[in-house]
N, C-alpha and C positions, 0 to 999 in steps of 0.2 A: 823715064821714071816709072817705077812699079813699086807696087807693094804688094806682092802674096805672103803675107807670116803663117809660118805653117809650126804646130808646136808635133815631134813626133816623140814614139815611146816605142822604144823594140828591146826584148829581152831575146836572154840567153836561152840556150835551148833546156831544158829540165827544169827552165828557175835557177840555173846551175850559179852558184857568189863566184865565178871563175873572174872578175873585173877587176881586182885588186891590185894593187901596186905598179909594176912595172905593162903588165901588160893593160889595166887601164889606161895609163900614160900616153902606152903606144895606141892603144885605140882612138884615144882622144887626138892623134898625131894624124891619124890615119882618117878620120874623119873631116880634121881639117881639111888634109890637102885634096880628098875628093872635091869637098865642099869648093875650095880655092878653082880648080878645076874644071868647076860648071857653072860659076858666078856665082853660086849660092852663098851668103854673107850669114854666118855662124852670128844669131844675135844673144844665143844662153847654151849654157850645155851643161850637163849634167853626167856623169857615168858612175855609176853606184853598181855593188859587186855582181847585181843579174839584171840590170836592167839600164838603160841610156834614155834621158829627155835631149832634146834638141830641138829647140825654137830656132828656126831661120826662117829668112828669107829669099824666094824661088824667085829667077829671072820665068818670067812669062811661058816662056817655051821649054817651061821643065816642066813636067807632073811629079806631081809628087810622091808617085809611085817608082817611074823613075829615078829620081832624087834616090831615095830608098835602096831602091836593089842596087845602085852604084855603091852607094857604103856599105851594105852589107853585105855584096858581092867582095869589096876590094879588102875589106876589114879583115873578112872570114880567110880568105887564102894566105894575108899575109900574116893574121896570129896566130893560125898554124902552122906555115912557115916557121917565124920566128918564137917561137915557144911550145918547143913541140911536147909539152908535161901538160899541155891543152887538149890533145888526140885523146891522152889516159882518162883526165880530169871529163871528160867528154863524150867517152865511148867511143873514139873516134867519130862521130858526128859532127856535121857542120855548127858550129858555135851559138847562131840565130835560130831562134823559134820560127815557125811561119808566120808570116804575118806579121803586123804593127799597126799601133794607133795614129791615127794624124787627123789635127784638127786643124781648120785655119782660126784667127783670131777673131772673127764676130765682132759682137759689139763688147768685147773683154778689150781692154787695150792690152797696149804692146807691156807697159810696166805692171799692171797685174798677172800675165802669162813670162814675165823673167821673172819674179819674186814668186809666182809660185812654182819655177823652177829651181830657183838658189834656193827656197827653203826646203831643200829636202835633205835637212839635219846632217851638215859637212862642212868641215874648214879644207883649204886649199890655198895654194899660194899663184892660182888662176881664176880672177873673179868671174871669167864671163866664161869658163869652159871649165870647170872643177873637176876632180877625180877622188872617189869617196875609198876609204880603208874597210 
């Protein structure tokens, strides 16, 4: 049994609204199945057009830096892969800014760091993993 909650926040690279519709979706798709893939249990998600929240929770023997460069490592080759009006939209550059925020949850519980993930002004028809317009 563990509990590392970790809430992170990585945007696009310029600030770029590139997150929109279909390729949110797939990012949201592409995030899961890292996460599925290292034990990490997606407990909020967020993807809004230049930027991604994500509260999970790390098996032990993940850092949370690792955690990280796997997603944004596996995200970045396969949305430009598959949507290649991303390359233009992008300059050709890698999709991710450097770097990212991660916090673990303190003394903030787990339902104050989802709620203040969902509320970041979006309906979807994915409560625990949203994609914003």
């Amino acid at each position: 049994m563990y509990e590392l909650h970790c809430h992170f926040v990585f945007t696009t690279k310029h600030s770029e609204p590139v997150l929109r519709g279909d390729v949110g979706v797939r990012l949201r798709e592409l995030v899961r199945e890292v996460c599925r893939a290292r034990d990490i249990r997606v407990l909020k998600g967020r993807v809004k057009p230049e930027h991604v929240h994500l509260f999970a929770s790390l098996p032990p023997h993940l850092a949370p830096a690792e955690a990280m460069r796997a997603i944004k490592r596996k995200s970045a080759r396969k949305l430009l892969r598959e949507f290649p009006r991303l390359k233009k939209q992008l300059r050709g550059e890698d999709p991710w800014s450097r770097g990212y925020f991660v916090s673990t949850r303190g003394d903030v519980t787990d339902e104050v760091v989802a709620q203040y993930v969902m509320n970041q002004d979006l309906t979807s028809d994915d409560e625990d993993f949203e994609v914003s317009e």
